[in-house]
N, C-alpha and C positions, 0 to 999 in steps of 0.2 A: 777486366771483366765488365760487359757492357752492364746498366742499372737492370734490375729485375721488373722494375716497375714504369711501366711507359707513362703516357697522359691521361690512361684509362686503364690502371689497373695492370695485370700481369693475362698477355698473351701468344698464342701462338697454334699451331695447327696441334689438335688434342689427340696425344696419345703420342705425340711424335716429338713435339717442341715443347710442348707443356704435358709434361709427364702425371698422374697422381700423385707422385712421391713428394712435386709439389704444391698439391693442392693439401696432402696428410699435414707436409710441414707449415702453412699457411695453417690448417688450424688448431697444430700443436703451436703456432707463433700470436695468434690472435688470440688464444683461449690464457698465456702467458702474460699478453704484454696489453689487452684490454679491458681482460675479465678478471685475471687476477686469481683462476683458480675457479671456486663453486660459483653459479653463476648459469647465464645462459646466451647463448649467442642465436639469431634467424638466419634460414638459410631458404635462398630463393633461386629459381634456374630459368632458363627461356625452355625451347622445345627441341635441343639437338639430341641426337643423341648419345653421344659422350656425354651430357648433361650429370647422368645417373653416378658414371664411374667417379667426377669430380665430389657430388653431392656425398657419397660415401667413404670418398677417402677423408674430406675434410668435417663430416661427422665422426670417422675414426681418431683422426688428431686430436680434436677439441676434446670428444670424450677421452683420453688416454690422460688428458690433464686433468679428467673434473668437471669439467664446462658440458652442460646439457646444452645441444643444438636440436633447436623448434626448424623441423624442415616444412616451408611453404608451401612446394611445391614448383606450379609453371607459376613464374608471375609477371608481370610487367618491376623493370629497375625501377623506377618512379614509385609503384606497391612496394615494393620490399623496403623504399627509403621512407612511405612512411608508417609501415609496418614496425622498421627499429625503432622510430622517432616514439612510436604512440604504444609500444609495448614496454615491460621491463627488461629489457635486451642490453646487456655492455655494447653490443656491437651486431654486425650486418654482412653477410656474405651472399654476391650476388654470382652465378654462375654463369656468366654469357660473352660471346665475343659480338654483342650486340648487330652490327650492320655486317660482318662478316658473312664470309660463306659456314653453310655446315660444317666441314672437315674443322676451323676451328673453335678456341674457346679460349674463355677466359676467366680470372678472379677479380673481382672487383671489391672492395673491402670499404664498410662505412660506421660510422663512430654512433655512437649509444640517440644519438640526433639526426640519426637518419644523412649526415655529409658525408661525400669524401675525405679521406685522410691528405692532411699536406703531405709534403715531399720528405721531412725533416719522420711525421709517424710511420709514412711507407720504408723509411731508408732503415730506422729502427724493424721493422717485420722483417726484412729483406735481413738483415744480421741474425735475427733470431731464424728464418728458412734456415742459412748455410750452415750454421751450427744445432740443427734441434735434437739432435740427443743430448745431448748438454742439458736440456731443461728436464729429463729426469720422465718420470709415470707417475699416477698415483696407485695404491690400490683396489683389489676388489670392487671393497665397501664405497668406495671413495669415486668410484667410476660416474662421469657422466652418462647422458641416457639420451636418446633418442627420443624427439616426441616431433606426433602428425600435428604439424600446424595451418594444414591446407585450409583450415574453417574460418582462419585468419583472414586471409582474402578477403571475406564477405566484408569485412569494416572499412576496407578502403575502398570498393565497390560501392558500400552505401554511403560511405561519406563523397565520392565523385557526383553518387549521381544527386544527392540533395546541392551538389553546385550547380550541376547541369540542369535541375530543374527550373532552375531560377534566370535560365535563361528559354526566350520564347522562338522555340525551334517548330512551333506548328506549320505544318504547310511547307516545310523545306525536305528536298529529296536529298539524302546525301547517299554516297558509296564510299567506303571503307574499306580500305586496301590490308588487311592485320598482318603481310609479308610470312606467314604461314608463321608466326612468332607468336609472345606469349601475350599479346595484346589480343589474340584470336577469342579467347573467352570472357575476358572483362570489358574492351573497351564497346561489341553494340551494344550494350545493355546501359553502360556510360551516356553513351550519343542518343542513343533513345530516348532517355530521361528528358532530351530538352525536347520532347512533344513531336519532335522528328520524323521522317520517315528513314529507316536505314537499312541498307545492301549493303551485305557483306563479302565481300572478294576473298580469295587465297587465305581461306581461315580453318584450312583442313593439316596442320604438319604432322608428318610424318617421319620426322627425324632427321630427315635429310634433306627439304624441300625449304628451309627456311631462309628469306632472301633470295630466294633463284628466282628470277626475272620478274621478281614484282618486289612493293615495299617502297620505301622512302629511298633507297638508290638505285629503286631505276621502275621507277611513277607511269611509264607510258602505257604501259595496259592499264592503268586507272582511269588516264586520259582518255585514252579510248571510251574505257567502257563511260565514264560521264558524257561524253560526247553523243554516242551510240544511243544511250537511254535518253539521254533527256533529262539527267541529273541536274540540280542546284549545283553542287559541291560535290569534290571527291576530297578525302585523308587518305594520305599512307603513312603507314607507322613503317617503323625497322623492326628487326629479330626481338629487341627488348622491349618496345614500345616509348625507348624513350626519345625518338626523333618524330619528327612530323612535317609530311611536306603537302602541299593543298594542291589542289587544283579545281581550276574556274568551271563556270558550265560552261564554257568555250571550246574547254577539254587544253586551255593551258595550264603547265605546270607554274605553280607559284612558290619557291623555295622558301629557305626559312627568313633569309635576310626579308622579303616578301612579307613572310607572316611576323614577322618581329617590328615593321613598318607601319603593318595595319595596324597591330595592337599598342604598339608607341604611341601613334597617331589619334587613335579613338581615346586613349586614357587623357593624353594632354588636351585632347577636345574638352573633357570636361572636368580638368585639372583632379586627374586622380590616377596620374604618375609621380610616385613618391620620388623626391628628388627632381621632381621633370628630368631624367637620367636614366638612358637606355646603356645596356652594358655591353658589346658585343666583341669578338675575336678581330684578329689583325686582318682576316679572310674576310670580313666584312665589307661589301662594297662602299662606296664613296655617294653614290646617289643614297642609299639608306640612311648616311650620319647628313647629308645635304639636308634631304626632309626632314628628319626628327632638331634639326636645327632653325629652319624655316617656320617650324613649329613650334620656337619658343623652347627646344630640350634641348639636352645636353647628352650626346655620345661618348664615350669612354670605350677605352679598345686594352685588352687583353692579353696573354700569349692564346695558342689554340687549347681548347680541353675546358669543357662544362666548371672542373671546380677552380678552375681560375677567373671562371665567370663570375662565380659565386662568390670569390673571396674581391672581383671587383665592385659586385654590387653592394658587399657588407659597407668595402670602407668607403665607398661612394653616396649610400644610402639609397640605390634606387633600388626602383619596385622593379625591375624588368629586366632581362638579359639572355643571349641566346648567341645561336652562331645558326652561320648562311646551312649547315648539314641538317638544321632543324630540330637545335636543342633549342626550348624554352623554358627557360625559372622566371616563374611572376612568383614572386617573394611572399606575398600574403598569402598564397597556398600550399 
């Protein structure tokens, strides 16, 4: 039987290949093996529409054991990781097949610190999935409970933009690509913060429009439209908001290896890359670790998948890390 759990979590086309029944036992399995019983778990989604069916089966698991699930709502992955991190939460379930099309979805599951789970806690969940009657009900009295924690949001919104302030966006035009995902409502208000000016693109989903032909996997109508206006800058996020690919006022795209280049580069300009040590995937090109070496830093390469980045940058000590699809972890945030 192939693993349950890929490099990102447990997916497949929703309703079809990833059924409820395993999103129920995912939170009869998380509410067992990280909350321990009373307690509470976050629970956040992008904008498909399957989104919902997920969200309430894996509210009915958790509560069947006990465990109260605070539901976010749309959120960006990045919010929800530091939603667990900064609330009282055992734990974090994100609901998204991030860069994918609509038709699928996904479980993503993060520990009381807003991480991914290594391979060793995912292979534990995945034991407790195949057997979750085994773990029994509680009663009644004893039942978890459902709570609206959409007002949650506001705290990582204000805590982005008091970062974003602090940089001097006056006078720069950008466009924003939100890929009709859950980046559509937090991140202009993000970007604006740095005194900016911002247009927003495909920030209307509708359930089924998220990632279709715009977003960080496939940039060209952004390009365009920066080209066309007269824009500074264009971003495209993906479905969850956690990739990001740029493009020039040229109207070229600039992927992440790109943006992982520039921000390497500008920190070791003024030695405030911890470790001088960028952390990036195997899929990494060869001219990005060229310059961040010309530069005085140090490259380090990964298998592919965001928390293997992360578990590089721990034992390496740097501040940076990402891969060419346009994930970035700058560590002190």
């Amino acid at each position: 039987m192939p693993r349950l759990f890929g490099t990102d979590g447990i997916r497949g086309i929703a309703n079809v290949e990833l059924k409820p029944t395993t999103a129920y036992a995912l939170g009869r399995a998380t509410a067992h093996r990280l909350v321990g019983g009373r307690g509470a778990i976050i629970v956040g989604q992008d904008t498909r529409r399957s989104c919902d069916l997920f969200v309430a089966a894996i509210t009915a698991g958790a509560t069947s054991l006990g465990t109260d699930v605070h539901r976010a709502g749309v959120v960006p992955t990045p919010a929800l990781a530091f939603l667990a991190a900064t609330g009282a939460y055992a734990a974090g379930i994100m609901v998204s097949a991030s860069h994918n099309p609509a038709a699928d979805n996904g479980l993503k599951v993060l520990d009381r610190d807003g991480l991914k789970l290594d391979d060793t806690m995912e292979d534990e969940l995945e034991q407790l999935i195949w057997r979750t009657e085994e773990l029994g009900g509680v009663g009644n009295d004893d039942l978890g409970v459902a709570v609206d924690a959409r007002d949650r949001v506001t705290a990582y919104v204000m805590h982005r933009m008091r970062l974003a302030a602090a940089i001097a966006g006056g006078g720069i035009r950008i466009i924003l690509d939100a890929a009709n995902g859950s980046g559509s409502a937090v991140a202009p208000d993000i970007l604006a913060a740095t005194g900016a000016s911002v247009e927003v693109i495909n920030a209307a989903p509708d359930g089924t429009n998220i990632n279709l032909h715009c977003g960080a996997t496939d940039p060209a109508g952004l390009a365009r439209a920066v080209a066309e206006r007269g824009a500074d800058v264009g971003f495209a996020l993906d479905g969850d908001a956690d990739r990001l690919v740029a493009v020039d006022a040229a109207g070229r795209i600039v992927d992440g290896d790109q943006v992982l280049g520039i921000l390497a580069l500008e920190r070791l300009g003024r030695d405030a890359l911890d470790g001088r040590t960028l952390v990036v995937s195997v899929l990494s090109n060869g001219g990005l670790q060229r310059a961040v070496e010309a530069a005085g830093g140090t490259v380090v390469r990964t298998p592919v998948g965001d928390k293997y980045i992360f578990d590089g940058m721990k034992v390496s000590g740097a501040g940076l890390g990402g891969e060419k699809s346009g994930h970035v972890i700058v560590r002190e945030h």
